[in-house]
C-alpha positions in Angstrom: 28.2 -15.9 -18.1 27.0 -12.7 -19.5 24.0 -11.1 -18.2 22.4 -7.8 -19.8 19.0 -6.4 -18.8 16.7 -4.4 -21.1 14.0 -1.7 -21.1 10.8 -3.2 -22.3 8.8 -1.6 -24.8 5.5 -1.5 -26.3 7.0 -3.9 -28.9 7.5 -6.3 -26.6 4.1 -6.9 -25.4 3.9 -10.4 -26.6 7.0 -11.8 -24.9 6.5 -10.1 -21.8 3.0 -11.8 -21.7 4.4 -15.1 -22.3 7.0 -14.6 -19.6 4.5 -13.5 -17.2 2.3 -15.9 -17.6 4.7 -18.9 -17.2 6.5 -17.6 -14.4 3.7 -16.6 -12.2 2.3 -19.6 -13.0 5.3 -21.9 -12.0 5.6 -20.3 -8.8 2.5 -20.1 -7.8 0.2 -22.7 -9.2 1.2 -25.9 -7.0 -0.5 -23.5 -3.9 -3.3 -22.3 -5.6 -6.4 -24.3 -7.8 -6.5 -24.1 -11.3 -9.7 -22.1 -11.3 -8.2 -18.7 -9.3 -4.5 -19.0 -10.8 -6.8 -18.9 -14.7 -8.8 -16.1 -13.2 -5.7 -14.3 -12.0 -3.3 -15.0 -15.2 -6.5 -13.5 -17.3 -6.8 -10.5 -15.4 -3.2 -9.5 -14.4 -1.6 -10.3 -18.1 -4.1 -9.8 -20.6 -3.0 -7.9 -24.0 -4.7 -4.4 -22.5 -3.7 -4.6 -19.2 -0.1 -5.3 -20.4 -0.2 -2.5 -22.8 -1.4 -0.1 -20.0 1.5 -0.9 -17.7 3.9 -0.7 -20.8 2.5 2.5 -21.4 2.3 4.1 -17.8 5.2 6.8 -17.7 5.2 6.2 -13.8 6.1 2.1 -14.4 9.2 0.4 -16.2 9.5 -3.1 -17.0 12.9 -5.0 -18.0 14.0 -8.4 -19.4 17.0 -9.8 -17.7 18.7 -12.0 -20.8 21.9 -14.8 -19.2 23.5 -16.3 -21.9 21.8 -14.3 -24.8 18.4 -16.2 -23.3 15.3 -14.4 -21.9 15.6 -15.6 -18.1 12.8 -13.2 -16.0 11.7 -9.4 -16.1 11.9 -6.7 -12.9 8.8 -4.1 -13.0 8.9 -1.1 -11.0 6.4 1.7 -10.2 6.7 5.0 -9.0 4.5 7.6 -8.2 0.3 6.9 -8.2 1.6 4.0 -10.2 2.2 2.2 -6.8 -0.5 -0.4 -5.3 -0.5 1.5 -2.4 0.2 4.7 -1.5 3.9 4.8 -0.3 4.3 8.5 -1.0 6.4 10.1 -3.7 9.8 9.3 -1.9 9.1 5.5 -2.4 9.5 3.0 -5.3 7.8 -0.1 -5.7 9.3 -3.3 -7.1 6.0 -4.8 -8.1 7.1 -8.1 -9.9 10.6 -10.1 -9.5 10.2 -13.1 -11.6 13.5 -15.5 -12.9 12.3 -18.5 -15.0 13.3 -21.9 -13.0 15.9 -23.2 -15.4 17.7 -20.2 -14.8 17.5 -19.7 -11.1 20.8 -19.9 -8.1 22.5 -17.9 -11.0 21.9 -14.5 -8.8 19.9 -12.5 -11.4 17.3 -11.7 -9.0 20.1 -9.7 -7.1 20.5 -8.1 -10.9 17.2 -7.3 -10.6 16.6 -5.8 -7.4 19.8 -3.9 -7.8 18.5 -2.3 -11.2 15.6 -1.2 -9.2 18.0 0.2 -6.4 19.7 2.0 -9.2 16.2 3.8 -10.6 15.3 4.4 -7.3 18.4 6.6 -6.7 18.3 8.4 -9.8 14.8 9.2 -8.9 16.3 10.2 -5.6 13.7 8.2 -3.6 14.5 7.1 0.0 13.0 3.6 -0.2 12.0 1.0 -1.7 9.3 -1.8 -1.4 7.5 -5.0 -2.8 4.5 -7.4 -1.8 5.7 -11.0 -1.0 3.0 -13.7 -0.3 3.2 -14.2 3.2 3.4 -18.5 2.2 7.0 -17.5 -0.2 9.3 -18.3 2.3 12.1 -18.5 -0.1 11.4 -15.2 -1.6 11.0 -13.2 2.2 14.1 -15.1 3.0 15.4 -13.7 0.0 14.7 -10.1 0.4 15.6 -10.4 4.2 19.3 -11.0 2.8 19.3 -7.8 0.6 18.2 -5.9 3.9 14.4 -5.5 3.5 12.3 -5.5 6.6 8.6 -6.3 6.8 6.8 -3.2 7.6 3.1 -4.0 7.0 1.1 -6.6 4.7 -2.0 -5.8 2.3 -4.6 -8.3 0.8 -4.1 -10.1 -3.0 -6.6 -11.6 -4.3 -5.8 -14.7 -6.5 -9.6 -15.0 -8.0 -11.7 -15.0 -5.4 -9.2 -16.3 -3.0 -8.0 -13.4 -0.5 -4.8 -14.1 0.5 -1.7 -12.0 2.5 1.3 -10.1 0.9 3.9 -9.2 3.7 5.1 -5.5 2.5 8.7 -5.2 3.1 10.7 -2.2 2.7 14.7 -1.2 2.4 15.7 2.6 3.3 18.3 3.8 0.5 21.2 5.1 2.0 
């Protein structure tokens, strides 16, 4: 089993459009109608939006590759790049997403702990994400790796508002 993850760049707008979409989609379109998931998947990972994020000095995105494969992508902001303000000392894991075929291999663990690893170099003293509050598998997730919920904020999916548990970990 070999894992390597990978700075996205601009190049890669293209595949990291066609891995957002199918893995938001995957997860989340058995809960949501087809109407708000198309609204959402238009809006969130459109060409320009895509390009801005790639772009934004104060956001990274990586690909995680298992066997030589493209298996999910980690994106992290820092700074006013956050969807909320969490202060300068705080990094955001914004999206966490493994393709099915390749999840129980751990690379989500790869991920969050490449985002533990940019948050110390940045010297912050925490970091944090948005989980829909229905993602029980995720929150249990993140509960393992020591994040507590410490708030929640509204997501829209279309039209549809709908609640993001925030959950945070203190870096040591």
């Amino acid at each position: 089993m070999t894992v390597k993850i990978i700075k996205c760049g601009r190049e890669d707008l293209q595949i990291l459009q066609e891995i957002s979409i199918e893995t938001f989609n995957d997860t989340f379109k058995d809960q949501n109608s087809p109407e708000n998931m198309k609204a959402y998947l238009e809006r969130a990972f459109n060409s320009k939006q895509l390009e801005e994020e790639l772009s934004n000095a104060s956001s990274e995105i990586f690909f995680i590759y298992f066997n030589e494969e493209l298996a999910g992508y980690l994106k992290v902001n820092m700074n006013e790049a956050q969807s909320e303000k969490m202060g300068d000392e705080s990094l955001e894991i914004e999206r966490v997403y493994i393709k099915n075929r390749y999840q129980k291999y751990g690379l989500g663990k790869y991920l969050l702990n490449k985002a533990m690893e940019i948050a110390m170099e940045q010297n912050k003293k925490e970091i944090w994400l948005g989980v829909w509050e229905k993602n029980e598998n995720a929150i249990a997730f993140y509960k393992k790796l020591g994040f507590v919920q410490t708030g929640a904020h509204s997501f829209y999916m279309g039209d549809e508002e709908q609640i993001d548990f925030i959950m945070t970990k203190t870096i040591i």
